[in-house]
C-alpha positions in Angstrom: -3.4 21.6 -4.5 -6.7 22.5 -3.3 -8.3 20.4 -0.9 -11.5 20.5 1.2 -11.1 20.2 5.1 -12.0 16.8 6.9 -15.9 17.5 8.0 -17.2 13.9 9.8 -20.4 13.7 11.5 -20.9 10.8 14.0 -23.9 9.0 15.3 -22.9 6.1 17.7 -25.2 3.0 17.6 -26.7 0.7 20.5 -24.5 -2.1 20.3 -21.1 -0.1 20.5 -21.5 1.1 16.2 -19.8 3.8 15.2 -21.3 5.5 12.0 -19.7 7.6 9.9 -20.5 10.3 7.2 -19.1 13.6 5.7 -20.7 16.4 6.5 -20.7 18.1 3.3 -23.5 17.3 0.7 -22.5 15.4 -2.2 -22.7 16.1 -5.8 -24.7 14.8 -8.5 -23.2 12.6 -11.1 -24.2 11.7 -14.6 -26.3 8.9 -15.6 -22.9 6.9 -17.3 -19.0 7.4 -18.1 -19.7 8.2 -22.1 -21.6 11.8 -20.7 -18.2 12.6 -19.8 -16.8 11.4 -23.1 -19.3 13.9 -24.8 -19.1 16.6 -22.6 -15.4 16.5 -23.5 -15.5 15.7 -27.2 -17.8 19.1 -27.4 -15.6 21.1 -24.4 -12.1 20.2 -25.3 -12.1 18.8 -28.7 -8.5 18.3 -29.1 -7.1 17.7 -25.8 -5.4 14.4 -25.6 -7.1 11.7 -24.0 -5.3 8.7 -24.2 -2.0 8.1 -25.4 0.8 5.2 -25.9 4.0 4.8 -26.9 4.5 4.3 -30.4 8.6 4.6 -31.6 10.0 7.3 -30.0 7.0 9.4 -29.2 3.5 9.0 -28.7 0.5 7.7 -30.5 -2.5 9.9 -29.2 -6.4 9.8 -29.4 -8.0 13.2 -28.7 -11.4 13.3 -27.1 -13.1 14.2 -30.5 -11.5 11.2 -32.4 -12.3 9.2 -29.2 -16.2 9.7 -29.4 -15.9 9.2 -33.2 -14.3 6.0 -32.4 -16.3 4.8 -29.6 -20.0 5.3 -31.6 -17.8 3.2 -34.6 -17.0 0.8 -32.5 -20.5 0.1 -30.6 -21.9 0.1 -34.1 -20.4 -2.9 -34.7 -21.3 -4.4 -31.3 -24.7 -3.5 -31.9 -24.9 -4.8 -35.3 -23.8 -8.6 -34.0 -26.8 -8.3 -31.5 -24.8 -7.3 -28.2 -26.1 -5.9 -25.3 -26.6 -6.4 -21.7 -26.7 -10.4 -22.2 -23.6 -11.1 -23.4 -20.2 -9.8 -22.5 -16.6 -9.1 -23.9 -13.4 -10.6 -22.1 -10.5 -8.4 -22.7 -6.8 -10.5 -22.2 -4.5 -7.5 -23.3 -3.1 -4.9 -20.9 -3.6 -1.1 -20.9 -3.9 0.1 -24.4 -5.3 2.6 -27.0 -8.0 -0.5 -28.7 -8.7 -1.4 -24.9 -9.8 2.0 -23.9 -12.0 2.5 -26.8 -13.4 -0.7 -26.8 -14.3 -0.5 -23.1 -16.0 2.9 -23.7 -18.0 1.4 -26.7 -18.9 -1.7 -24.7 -20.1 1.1 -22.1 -22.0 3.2 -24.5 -24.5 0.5 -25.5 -24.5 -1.6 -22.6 -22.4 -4.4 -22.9 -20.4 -5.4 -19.9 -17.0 -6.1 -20.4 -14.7 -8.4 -18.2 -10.8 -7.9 -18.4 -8.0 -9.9 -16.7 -4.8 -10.3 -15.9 -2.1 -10.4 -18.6 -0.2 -13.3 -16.9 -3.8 -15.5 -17.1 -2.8 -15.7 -20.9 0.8 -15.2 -21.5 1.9 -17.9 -18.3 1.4 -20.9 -20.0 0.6 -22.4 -16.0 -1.4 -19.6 -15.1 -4.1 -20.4 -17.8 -6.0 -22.7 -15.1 -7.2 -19.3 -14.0 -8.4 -18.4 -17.5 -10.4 -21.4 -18.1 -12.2 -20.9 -14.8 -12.9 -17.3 -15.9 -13.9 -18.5 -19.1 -16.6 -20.8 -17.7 -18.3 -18.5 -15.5 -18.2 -15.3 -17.6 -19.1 -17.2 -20.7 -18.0 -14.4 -23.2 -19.5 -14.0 -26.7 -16.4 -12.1 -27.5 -12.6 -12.1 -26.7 -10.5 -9.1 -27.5 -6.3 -9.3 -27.4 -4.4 -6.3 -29.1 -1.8 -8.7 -30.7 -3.4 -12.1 -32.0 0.1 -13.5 -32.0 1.4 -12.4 -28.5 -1.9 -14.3 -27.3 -2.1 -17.0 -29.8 -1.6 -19.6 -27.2 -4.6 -18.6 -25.2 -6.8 -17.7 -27.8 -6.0 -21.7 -29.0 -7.5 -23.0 -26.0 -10.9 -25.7 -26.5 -12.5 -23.2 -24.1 -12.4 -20.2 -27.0 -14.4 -22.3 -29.5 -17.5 -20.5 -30.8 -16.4 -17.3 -29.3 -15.5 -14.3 -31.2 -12.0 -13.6 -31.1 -11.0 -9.4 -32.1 -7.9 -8.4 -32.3 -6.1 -4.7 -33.3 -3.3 -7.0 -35.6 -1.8 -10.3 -36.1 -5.1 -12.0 -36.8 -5.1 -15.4 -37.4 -7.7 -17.4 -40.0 -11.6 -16.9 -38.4 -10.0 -13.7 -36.2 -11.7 -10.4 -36.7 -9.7 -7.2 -36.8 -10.6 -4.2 -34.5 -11.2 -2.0 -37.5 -13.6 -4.2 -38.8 -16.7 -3.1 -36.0 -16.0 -0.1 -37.1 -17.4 -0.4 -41.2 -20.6 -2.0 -39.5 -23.8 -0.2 -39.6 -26.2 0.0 -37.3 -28.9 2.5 -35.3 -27.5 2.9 -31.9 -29.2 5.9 -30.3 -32.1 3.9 -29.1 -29.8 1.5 -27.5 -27.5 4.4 -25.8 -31.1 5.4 -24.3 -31.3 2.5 -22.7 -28.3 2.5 -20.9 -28.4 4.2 -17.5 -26.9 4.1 -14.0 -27.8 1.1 -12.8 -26.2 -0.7 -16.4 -23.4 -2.8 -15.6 -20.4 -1.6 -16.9 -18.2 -3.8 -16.5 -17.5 -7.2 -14.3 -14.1 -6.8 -12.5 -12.3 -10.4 -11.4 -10.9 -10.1 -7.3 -9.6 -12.6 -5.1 -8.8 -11.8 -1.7 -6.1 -13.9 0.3 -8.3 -16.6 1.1 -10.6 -17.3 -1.7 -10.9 -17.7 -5.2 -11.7 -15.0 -8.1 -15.4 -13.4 -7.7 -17.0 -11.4 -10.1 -17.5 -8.0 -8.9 -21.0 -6.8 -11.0 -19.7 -2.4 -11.1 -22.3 -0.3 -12.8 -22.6 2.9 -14.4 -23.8 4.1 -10.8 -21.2 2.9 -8.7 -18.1 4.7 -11.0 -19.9 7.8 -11.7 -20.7 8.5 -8.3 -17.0 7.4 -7.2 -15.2 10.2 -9.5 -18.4 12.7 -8.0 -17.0 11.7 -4.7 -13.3 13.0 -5.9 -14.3 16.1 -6.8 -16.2 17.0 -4.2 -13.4 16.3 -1.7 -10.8 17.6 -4.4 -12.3 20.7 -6.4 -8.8 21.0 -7.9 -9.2 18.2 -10.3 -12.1 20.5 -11.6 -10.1 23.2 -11.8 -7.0 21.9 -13.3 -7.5 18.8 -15.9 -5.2 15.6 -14.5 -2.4 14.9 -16.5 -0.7 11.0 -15.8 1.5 8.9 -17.2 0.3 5.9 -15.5 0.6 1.7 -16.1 -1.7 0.4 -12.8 -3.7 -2.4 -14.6 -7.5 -2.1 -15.8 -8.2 -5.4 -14.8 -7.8 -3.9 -11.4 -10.1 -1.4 -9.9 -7.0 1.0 -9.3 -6.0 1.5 -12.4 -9.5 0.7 -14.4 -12.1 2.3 -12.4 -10.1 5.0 -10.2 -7.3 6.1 -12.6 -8.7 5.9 -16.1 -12.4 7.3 -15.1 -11.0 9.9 -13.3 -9.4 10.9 -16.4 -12.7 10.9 -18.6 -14.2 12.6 -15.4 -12.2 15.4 -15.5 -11.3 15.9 -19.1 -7.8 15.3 -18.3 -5.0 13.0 -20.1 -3.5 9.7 -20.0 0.2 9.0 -21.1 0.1 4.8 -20.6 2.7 3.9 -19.4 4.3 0.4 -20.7 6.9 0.3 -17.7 6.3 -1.4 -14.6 8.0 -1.1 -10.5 10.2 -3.6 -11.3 13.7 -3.5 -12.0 13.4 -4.5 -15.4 10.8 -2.3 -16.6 11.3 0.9 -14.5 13.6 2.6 -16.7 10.7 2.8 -19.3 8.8 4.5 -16.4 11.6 6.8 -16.2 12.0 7.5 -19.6 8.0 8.5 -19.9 8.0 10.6 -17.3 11.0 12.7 -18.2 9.1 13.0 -21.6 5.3 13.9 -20.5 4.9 16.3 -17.2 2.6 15.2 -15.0 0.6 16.9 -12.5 -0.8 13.9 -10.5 1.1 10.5 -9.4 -0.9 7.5 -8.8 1.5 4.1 -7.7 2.1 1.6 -5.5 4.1 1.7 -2.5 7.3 -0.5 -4.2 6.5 1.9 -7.1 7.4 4.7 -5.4 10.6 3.5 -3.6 12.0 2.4 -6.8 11.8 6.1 -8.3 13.2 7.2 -5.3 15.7 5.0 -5.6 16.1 6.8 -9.4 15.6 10.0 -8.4 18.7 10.0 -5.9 21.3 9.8 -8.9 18.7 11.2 -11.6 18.6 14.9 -11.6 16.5 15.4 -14.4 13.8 12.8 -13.1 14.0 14.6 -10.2 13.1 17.9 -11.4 10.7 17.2 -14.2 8.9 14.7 -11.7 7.8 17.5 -9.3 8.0 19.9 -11.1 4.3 20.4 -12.0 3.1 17.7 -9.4 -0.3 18.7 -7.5 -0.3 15.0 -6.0 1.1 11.6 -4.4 -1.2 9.0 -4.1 -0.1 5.7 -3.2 -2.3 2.6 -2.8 -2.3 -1.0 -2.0 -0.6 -0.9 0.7 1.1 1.8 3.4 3.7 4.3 1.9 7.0 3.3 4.2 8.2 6.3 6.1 11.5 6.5 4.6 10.5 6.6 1.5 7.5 9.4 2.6 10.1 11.4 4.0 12.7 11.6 0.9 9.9 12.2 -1.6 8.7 15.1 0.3 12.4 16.0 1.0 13.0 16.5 -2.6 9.9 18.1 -3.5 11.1 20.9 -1.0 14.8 20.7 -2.5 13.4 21.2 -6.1 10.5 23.7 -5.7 10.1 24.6 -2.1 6.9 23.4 -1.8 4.8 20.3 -1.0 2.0 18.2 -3.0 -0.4 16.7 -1.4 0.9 13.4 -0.1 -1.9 10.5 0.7 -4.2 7.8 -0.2 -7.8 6.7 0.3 -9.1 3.5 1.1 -11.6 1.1 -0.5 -12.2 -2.4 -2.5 -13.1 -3.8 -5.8 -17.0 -3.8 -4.4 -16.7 0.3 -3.3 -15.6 1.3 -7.1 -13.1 1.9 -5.2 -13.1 5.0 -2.6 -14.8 5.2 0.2 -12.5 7.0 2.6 -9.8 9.8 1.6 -7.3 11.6 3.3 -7.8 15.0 1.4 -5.9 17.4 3.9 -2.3 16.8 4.2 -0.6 15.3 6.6 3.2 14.3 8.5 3.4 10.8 8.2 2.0 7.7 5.9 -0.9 5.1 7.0 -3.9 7.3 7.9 -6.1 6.6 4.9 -8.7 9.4 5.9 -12.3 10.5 6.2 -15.7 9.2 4.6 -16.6 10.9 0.8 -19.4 12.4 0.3 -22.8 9.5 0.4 -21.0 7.1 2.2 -21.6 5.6 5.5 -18.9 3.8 7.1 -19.9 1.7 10.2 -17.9 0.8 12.4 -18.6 -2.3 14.5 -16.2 -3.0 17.4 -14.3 -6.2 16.9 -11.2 -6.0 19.9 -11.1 -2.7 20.7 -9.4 0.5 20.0 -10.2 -2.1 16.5 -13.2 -1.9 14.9 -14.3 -4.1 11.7 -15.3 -1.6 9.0 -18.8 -2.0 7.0 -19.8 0.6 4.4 -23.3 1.7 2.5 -23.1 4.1 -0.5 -24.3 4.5 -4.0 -20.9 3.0 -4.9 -20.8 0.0 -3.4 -21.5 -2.8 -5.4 -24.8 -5.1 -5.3 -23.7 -8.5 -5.5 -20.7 -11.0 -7.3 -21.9 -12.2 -11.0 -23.5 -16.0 -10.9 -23.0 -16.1 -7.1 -26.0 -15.7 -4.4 -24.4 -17.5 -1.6 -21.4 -15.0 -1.6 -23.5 -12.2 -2.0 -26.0 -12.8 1.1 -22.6 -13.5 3.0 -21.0 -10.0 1.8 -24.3 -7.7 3.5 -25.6 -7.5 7.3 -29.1 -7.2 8.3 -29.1 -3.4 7.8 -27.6 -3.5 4.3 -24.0 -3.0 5.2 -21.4 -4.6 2.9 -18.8 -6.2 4.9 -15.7 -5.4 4.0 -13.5 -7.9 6.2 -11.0 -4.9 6.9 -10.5 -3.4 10.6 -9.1 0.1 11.0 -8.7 1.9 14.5 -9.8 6.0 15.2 -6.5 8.2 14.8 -8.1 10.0 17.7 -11.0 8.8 19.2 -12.3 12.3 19.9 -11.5 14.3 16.8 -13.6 11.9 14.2 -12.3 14.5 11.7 -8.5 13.2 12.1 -9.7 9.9 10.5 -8.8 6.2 10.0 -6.0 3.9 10.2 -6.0 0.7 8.8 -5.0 -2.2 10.1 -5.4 -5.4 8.3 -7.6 -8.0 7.1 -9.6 -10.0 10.0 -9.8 -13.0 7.8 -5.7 -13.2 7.7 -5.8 -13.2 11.7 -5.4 -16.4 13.7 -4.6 -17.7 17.1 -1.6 -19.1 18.5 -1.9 -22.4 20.8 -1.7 -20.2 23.7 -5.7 -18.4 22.9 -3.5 -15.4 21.7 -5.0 -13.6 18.6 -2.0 -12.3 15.8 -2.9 -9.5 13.9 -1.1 -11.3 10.7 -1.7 -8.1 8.5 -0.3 -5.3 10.4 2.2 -7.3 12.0 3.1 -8.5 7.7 3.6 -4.7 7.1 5.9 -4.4 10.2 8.2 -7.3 8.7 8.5 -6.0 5.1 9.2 -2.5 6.5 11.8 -4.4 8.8 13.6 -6.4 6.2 13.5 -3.6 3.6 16.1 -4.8 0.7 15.9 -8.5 2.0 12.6 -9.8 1.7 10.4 -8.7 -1.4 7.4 -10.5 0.7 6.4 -12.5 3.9 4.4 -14.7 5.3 3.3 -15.0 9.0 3.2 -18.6 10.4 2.0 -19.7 13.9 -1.7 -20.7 13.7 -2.3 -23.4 16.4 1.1 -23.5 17.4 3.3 -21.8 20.3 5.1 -18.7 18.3 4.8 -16.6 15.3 7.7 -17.5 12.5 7.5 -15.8 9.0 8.0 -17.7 5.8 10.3 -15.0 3.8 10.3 -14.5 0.0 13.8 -12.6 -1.0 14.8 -9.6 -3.1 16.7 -11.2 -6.3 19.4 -9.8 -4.9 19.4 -12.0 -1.9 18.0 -15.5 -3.8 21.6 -14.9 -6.1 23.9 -14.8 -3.4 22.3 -18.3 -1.6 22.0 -22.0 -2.1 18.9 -23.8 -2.7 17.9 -26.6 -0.2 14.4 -29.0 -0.6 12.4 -25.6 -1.4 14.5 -23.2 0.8 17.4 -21.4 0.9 20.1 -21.4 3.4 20.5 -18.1 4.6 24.4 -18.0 5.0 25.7 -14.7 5.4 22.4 -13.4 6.0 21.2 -15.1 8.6 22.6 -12.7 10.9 21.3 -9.8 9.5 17.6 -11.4 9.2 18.1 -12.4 12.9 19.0 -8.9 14.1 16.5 -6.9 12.4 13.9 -9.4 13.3 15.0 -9.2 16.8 14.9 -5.7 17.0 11.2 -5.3 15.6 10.3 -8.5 18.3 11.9 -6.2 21.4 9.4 -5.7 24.2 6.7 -7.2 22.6 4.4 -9.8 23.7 4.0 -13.0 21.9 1.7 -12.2 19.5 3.9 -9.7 17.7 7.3 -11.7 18.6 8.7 -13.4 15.7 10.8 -16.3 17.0 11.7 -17.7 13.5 12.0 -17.6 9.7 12.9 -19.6 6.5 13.8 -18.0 3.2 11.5 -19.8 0.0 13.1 -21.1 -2.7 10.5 -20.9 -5.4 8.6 -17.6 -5.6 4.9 -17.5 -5.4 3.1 -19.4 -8.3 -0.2 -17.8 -10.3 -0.5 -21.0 -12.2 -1.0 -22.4 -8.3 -2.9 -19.9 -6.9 -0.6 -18.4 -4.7 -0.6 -14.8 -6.0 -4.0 -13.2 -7.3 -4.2 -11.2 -10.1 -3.6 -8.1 -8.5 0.0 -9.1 -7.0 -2.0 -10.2 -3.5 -0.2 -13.3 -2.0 -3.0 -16.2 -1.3 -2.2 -16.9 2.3 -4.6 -20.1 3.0 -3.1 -22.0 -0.7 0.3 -21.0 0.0 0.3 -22.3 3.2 -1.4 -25.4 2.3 1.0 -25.9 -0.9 3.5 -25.4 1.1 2.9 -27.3 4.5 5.9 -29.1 4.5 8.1 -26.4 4.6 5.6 -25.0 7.1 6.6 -28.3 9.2 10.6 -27.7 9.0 10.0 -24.3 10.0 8.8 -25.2 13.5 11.0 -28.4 13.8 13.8 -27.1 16.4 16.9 -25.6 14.8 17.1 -27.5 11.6 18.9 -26.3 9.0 18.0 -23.4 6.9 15.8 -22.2 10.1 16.6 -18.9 11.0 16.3 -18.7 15.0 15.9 -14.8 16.0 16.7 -14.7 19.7 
């Protein structure tokens, strides 16, 4: 794949600052997403655009029908008085009706505000719905199935809302098809619309704090995707092809995945599977059917089609076959499973794609920095892209706390000043909370590795800072197949212990206990590995303990945010008497790692 070589220029400030910034100019983007739409509609006509299963093949929308679609559909927004006022909550997942709706919510500038799936569907998670309810304050709700969501669309908090669905429509529903018979002049309100419209308002909670919304503009996405091309001319030259189910109520999936797409004139296969054992076999099943020549996924993602590809020659060698690129996100790509996807690449073809990943938030759109030259091992996340400024500020050096400025990055959270003041420094810096340290502190061009989330940090009794995030990643990478997450314990008190959330493999084989399980036959092997990681280390990244949870993280409680993210600060507090019985001695269930 062709790639542009790392080109940083440095300036160091008076208070120990690092700033950041390519050295290559960057290129202009359009106004909004829908020039892209039209430049495509006109370019490439019947290319697919988006497509989803429908029986055994595929229902597909080419970029002609698409724009035909999307001026239908913002006819009938326009012609029930919508525009930059008022806003559309989408509950559905990835599909056909939320893609054109999006982009016809886009094209006359009405924001629109999608969520988690598990908000509506988890009868316990719906707490989180209402709160979204009451602070967006939609005039319209959108869910593809009216029956599927029937439960949620029932709730007191959906009166006097419209509620559009694409089928099973209930008394007082409107269909999707429906906006499109309206009538109305929307050419003057498309000339309204410009970068600084906001496109959509995208829900985040980090591990601490409760959902924000994130105010992303026309701006802030189309200078993103300019940003990707300038550090990637391939996807210029070659249109993206992906068959690809990361969320759009995420900015990974909604905002980096789908745009880039539309940005490039490229097509995407959604895919209805999921990394989990359940649902990966429909992954598998897509991807043998559509070749792809880009891979977006999460870290577990990955691992689990390695796992398939092992005993799957024909995944195996339709997967690479016309691959350009591995991009993982979310969280580092573990080195075993880096080494035996670029293993069989080389077995199957001979050759490598370009293996990485880029860092940024919800608030940067969401890149900022991008390892576009390859590399021989996972975790570096790269270089600044083109108009952004990355400053470093030195927090407990080689660490530095990481603050960015950029025509991407975000302006404030919807309905909330307080949290917006907090997110900027005096100079207009968003702070991101995130530290990273210099691969080499005298080659800027070799880039950035992070490592973790100051706000998940704390201090043991002792005055001894533990860096919880990176020292989380060294735990799941040491209990590989045991634990499916982890928590590290030990603020205020003498050592560091984990709180361990097992594989389903491991919670079948063990007995439940007052919220735990008893580790039995694993204990052992928990203890070793957890030993072995601890060897030589200090006590900061010892780990002298661990318990195995019972009960896996609750939405409906706030323990996991919408984006899979475990909420550290709640689950610790739900959970403090287990949090006790971890540090009481050698009680039972407590797994002592000596």
């Amino acid at each position: 794949m062709d790639y542009v070589r790392h080109n940083v220029l440095r300036e160091d400030g008076p208070k120990g600052e690092i700033f950041l910034r390519s050295g290559y100019e960057a290129s202009a983007p359009v106004s909004k997403t829908t020039d892209w739409l039209h430049r495509w509609a006109s370019e490439r006509l019947n290319t697919v655009f988006l497509a989803e299963r429908s029986g055994p093949g595929w229902r597909e929308v080419r970029y002609g029908e698409a724009l035909e679609r999307v001026r239908a559909l913002a006819a009938g927004l326009v012609a029930r008085g919508m525009g930059p006022d008022t806003r559309i909550l989408i509950l559905s997942g990835n599909g056909i009706d939320h893609g054109l709706l999006t982009l016809a919510a886009q094209y006359v500038g009405v924001p629109t505000v999608p969520v988690a799936e598990p908000y509506s569907l988890v009868p316990d998670a719906q707490v989180q719905l209402k709160y979204i309810l009451g602070l967006i304050e939609p005039t319209m709700v959108f869910a593809e199935d009216g029956a599927k969501f029937a439960s949620a669309l029932a709730l007191d908090e959906m009166q006097g809302r419209e509620i559009v669905v694409s089928w099973n429509a209930a008394p007082g529903m409107t269909q999707l098809l429906d906006l499109t018979k309206e009538r109305a002049e929307i050419d003057p309100v498309v000339a309204k619309v410009g970068p600084e419209t906001v496109a959509k308002i995208l829900m985040t909670s980090g591990s601490t704090s409760n959902p924000k919304g994130v105010l992303t503009t026309q701006r802030m996405m189309c200078t993103n995707q300019a940003m990707y091309g300038d550090a990637l001319p391939a996807l210029t030259a070659r249109p993206p092809v992906i068959v690809d189910w990361l969320p759009w109520n995420h900015v990974f999936g909604g905002s980096f995945s789908f745009n880039q797409i539309l940005a490039f004139g490229g097509s995407l296969y959604i895919d209805g599977g999921k990394p989990a054992p359940a649902l990966i076999g429909q992954t598998i099943e897509n991807l043998k059917m559509v070749p792809s020549n880009l891979a977006y996924n999460v870290p577990v993602g990955f691992a689990l089609l390695r796992d398939a590809m092992r005993e799957d020659a024909e995944l195996r060698a339709k997967f690479f076959a016309d691959l350009d690129l591995i991009f993982y996100a979310g969280a580092s790509l573990p080195r075993d499973v880096w080494d035996d996807l670029r293993a069989m690449c080389l077995a199957e073809r001979g050759d490598l794609p370009l293996v990485t990943t880029c860092w940024g938030l919800t608030e940067t759109a969401p890149a900022c920095i991008f390892q576009h030259e390859p590399l021989e091992e996972p975790g570096v996340v790269g270089v600044p892209l083109t108009g952004t400024v990355v400053k470093l500020v030195p927090e407990d050096l080689p660490r530095f706390e990481v603050r960015v400025k950029g025509p991407n990055v975000f302006s404030g959270y919807y309905k909330d000043l307080e949290k917006t003041a907090d997110a900027f420094d005096g100079e207009g810096y968003f702070c991101t909370g995130d530290a990273m340290t210099l691969v080499d502190p005298d080659d800027m061009s070799k880039g950035l590795r992070f490592d973790g989330r100051i706000s998940e940090d704390f201090k043991l009794s002792t005055g001894i800072w533990v860096r919880a995030a990176s020292l989380r990643l060294e735990i799941l990478v040491a209990l590989a197949s045991l634990a499916a997450d982890v928590v590290v314990t030990g603020a205020d008190r003498d050592e560091v212990g984990v709180l361990i959330f097992p594989t389903p493999a491991v919670t079948e084989e063990l007995t439940a206990d007052d919220g735990i399980l008893l580790p039995e036959e694993f204990e052992t092997e928990i203890a070793s590995r957890l030993a072995k990681l601890s060897a030589g280390k200090g006590s900061s990244a010892r780990i002298s303990r661990a318990i195995i949870l019972a009960e896996p993280p609750s939405m409906a409680e706030g323990e996991i945010t919408a984006k899979g993210n475990l909420n550290f600060r709640k689950l610790l507090s739900r959970r403090a008497d287990i949090l006790t019985r971890l540090y009481a001695g050698a009680a039972t269930g407590i797994i002592i790692v000596r």
